[in-house]
KEVEXZA-970802 format. One line per 2 residues: number of its first residue (from 1); their letters; for each residue y, z, x of N, C-alpha, C. Coordinates in nm, 3 decimals, always signed. Atoms other than C-alpha are relative to their C-alpha. Layout:
N
NUM> A> Y:Z:X:Y:Z:X:Y:Z:X  ...
//
This chain:
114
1> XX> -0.054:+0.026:+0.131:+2.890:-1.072:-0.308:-0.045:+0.105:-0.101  +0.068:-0.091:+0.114:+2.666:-0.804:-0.495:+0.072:+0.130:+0.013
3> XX> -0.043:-0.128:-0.014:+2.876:-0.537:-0.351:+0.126:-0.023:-0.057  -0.140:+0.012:+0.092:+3.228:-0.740:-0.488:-0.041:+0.027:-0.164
5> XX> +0.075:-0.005:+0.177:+3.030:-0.744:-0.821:-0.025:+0.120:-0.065  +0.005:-0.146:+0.031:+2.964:-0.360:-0.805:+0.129:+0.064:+0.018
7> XX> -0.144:-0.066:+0.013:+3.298:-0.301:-0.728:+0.085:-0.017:-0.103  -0.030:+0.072:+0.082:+3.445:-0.497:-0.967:+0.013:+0.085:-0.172
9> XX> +0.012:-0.139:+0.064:+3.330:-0.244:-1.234:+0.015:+0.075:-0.015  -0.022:-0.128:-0.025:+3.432:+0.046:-1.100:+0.172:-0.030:+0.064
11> XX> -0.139:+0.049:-0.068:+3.795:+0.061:-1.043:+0.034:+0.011:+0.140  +0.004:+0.033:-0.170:+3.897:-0.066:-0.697:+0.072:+0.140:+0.045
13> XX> -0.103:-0.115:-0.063:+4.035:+0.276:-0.536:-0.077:+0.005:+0.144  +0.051:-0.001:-0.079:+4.026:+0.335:-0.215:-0.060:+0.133:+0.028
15> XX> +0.101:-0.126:+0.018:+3.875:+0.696:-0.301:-0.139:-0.025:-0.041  +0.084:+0.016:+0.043:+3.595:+0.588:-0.465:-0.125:-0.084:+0.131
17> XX> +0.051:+0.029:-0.127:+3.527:+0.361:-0.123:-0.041:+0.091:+0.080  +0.014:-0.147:-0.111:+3.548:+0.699:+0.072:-0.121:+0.082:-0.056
19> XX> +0.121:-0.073:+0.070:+3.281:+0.857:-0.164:-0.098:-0.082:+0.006  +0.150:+0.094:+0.027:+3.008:+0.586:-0.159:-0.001:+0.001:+0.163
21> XX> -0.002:+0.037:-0.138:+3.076:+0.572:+0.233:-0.055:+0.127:+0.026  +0.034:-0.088:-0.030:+3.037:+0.934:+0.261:-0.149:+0.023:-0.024
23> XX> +0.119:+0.031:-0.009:+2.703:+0.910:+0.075:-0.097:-0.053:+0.089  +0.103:+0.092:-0.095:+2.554:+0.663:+0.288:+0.023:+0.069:+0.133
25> XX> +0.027:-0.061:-0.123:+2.634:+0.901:+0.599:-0.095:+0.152:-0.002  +0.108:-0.099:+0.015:+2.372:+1.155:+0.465:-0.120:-0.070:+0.056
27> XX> +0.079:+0.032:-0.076:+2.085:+1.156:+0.681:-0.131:+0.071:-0.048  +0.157:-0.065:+0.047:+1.831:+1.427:+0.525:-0.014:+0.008:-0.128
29> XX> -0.003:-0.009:+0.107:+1.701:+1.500:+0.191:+0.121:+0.147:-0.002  -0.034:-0.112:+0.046:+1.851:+1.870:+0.237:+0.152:-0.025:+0.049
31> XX> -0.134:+0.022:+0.027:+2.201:+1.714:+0.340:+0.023:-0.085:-0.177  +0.008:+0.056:+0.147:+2.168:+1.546:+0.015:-0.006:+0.103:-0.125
33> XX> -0.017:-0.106:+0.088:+2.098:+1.823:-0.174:+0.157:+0.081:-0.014  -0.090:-0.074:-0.010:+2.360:+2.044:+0.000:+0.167:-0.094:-0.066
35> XX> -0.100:+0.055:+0.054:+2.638:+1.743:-0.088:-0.001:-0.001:-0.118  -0.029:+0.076:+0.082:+2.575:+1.647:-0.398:-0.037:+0.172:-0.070
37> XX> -0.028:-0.108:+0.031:+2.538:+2.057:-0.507:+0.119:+0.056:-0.001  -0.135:-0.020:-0.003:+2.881:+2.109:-0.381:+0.064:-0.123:-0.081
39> XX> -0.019:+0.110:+0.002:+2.962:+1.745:-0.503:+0.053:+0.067:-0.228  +0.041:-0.025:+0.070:+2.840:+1.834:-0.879:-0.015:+0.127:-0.048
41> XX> +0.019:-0.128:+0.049:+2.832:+2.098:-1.128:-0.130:-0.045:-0.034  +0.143:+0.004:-0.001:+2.459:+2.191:-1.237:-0.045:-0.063:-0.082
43> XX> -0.035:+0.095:+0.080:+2.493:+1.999:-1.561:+0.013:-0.143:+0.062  +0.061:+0.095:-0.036:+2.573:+1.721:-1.390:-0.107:-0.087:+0.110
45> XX> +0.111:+0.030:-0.074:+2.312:+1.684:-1.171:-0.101:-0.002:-0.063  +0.119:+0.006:+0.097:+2.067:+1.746:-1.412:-0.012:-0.101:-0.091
47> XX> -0.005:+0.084:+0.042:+2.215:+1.455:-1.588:-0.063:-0.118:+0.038  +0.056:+0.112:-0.131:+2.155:+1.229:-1.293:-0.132:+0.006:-0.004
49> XX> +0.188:+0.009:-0.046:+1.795:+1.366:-1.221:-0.082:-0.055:-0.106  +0.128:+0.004:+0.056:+1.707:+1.330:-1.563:-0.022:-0.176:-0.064
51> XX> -0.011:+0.152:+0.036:+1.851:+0.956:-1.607:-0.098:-0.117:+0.108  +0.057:+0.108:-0.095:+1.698:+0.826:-1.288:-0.175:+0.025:-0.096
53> XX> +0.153:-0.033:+0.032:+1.355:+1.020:-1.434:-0.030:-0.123:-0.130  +0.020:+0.118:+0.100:+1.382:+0.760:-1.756:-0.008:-0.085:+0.055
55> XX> +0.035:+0.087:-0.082:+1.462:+0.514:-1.524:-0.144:-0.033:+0.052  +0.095:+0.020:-0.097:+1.154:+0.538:-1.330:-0.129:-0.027:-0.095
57> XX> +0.114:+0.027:+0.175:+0.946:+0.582:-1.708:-0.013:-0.186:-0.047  -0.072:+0.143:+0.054:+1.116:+0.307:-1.825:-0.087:-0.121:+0.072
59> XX> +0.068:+0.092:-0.095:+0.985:+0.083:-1.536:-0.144:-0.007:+0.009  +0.086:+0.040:+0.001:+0.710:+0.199:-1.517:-0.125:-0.009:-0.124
61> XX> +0.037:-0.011:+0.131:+0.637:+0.103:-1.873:+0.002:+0.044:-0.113  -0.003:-0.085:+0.117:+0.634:+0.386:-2.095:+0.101:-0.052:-0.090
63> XX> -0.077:+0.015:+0.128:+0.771:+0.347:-2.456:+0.086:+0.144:-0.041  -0.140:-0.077:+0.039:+1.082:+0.540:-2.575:-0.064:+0.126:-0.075
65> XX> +0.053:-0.119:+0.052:+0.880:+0.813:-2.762:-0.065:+0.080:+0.099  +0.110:-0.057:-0.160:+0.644:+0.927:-2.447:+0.109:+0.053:+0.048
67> XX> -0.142:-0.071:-0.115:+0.996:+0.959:-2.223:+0.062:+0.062:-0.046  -0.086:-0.071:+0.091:+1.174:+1.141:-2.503:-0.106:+0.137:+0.021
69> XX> +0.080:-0.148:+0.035:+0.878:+1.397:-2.537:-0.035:+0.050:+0.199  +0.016:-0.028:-0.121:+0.813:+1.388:-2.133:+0.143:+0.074:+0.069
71> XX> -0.142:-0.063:-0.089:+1.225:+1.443:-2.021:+0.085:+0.051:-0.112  -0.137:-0.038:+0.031:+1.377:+1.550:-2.297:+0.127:-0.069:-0.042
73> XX> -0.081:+0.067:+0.013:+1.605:+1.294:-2.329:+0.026:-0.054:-0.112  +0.001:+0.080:+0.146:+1.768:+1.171:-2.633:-0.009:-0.145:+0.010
75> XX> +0.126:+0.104:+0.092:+1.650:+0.851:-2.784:+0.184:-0.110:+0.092  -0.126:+0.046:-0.047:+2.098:+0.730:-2.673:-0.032:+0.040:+0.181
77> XX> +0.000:+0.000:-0.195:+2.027:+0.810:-2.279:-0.114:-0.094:+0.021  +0.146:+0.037:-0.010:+1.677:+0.643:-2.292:+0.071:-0.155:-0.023
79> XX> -0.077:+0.076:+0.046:+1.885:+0.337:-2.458:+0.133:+0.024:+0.099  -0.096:+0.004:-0.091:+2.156:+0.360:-2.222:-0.052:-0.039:+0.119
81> XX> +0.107:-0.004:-0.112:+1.912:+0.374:-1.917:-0.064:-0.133:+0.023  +0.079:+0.121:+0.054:+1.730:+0.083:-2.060:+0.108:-0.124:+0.008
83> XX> -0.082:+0.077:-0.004:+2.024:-0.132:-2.077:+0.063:-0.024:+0.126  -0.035:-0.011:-0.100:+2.123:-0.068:-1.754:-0.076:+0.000:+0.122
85> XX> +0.097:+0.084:-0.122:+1.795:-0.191:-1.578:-0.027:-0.119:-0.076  +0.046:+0.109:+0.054:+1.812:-0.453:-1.814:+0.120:-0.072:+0.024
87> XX> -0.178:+0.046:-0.024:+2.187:-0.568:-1.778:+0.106:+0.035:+0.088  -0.064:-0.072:-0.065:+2.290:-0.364:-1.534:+0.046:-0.077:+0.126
89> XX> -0.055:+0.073:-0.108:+2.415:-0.433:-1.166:-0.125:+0.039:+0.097  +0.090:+0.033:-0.117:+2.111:-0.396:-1.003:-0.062:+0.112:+0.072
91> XX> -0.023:-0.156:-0.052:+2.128:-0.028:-0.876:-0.131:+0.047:-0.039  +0.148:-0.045:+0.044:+1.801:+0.063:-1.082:-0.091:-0.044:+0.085
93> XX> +0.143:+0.161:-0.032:+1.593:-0.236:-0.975:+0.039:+0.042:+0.186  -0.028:-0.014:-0.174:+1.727:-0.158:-0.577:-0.058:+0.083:+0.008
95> XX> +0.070:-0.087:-0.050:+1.643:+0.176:-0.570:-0.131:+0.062:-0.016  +0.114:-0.027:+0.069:+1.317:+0.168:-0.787:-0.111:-0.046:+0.088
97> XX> +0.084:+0.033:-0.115:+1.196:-0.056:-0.566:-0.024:+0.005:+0.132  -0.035:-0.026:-0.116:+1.288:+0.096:-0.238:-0.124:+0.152:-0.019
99> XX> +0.043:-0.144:+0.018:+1.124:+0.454:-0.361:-0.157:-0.059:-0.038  +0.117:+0.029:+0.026:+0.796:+0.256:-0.473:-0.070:-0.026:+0.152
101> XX> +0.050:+0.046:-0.110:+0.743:+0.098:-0.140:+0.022:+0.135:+0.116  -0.030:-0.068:-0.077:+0.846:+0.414:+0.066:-0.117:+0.104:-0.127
103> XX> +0.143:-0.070:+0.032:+0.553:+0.609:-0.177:-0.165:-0.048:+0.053  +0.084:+0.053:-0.027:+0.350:+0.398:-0.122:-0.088:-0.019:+0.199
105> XX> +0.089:+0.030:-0.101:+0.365:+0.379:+0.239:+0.016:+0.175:+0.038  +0.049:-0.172:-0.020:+0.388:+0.806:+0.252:-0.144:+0.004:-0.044
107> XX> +0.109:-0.032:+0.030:+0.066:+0.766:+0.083:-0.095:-0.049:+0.071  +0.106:+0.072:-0.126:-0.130:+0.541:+0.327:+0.013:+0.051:+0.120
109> XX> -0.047:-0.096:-0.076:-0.011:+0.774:+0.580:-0.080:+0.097:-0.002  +0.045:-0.114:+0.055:-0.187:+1.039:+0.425:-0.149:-0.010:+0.005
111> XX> +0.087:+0.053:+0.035:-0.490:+0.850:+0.365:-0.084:+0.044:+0.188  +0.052:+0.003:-0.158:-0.751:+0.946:+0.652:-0.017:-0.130:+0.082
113> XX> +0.031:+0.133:-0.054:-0.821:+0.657:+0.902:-0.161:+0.011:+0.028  +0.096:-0.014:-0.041:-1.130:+0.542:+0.940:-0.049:-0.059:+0.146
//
């Protein structure tokens, strides 16, 4: 149902199906790169990197002045960002917490054994 709910939003095409499908058949970070470089002009990618980067502020606490002077971002993306892990469809909160738990366990990894 969370995926009729994300669709729902986005107009039903069956292009837009073919692009989120294609995504999910990337397998490395550097196919990821290489798609979404061809995918994207440099602008917008930089948009993306720097919205998830509020995102990730955002969450993990920081106040709207700190993330403005840390990314750069105007005070309307930071507020956009914000509304959209607050009201949003979920997409923040999925992948925030997918990238916490996958640091977390790169870092215990890392960690010598005793």
């Amino acid at each position: 149902m969370a995926v009729h709910a994300a669709k729902c939003k986005i107009a039903k095409k069956e292009k837009n199906d073919r692009l989120y499908k294609a995504i999910l058949t990337l397998e490395t970070e550097e196919e990821c790169y290489n798609f979404f470089q061809d995918l994207c002009t440099i602008p917008e990618l930089r948009s993306m990197e720097q919205r998830y980067e509020v995102a990730t502020l955002l969450n993990n606490g920081l106040i709207y002045n700190d993330i403005l002077e840390r990314t750069g971002a105007s005070s309307a993306t930071i507020s956009r960002v914000n509304r959209s892990l607050i009201y949003g469809a979920g997409g923040y909160e999925s992948v925030l917490g997918k990238m916490k738990e996958l640091e977390e366990k790169e870092k215990a990894e890392k960690e010598p054994k005793e």
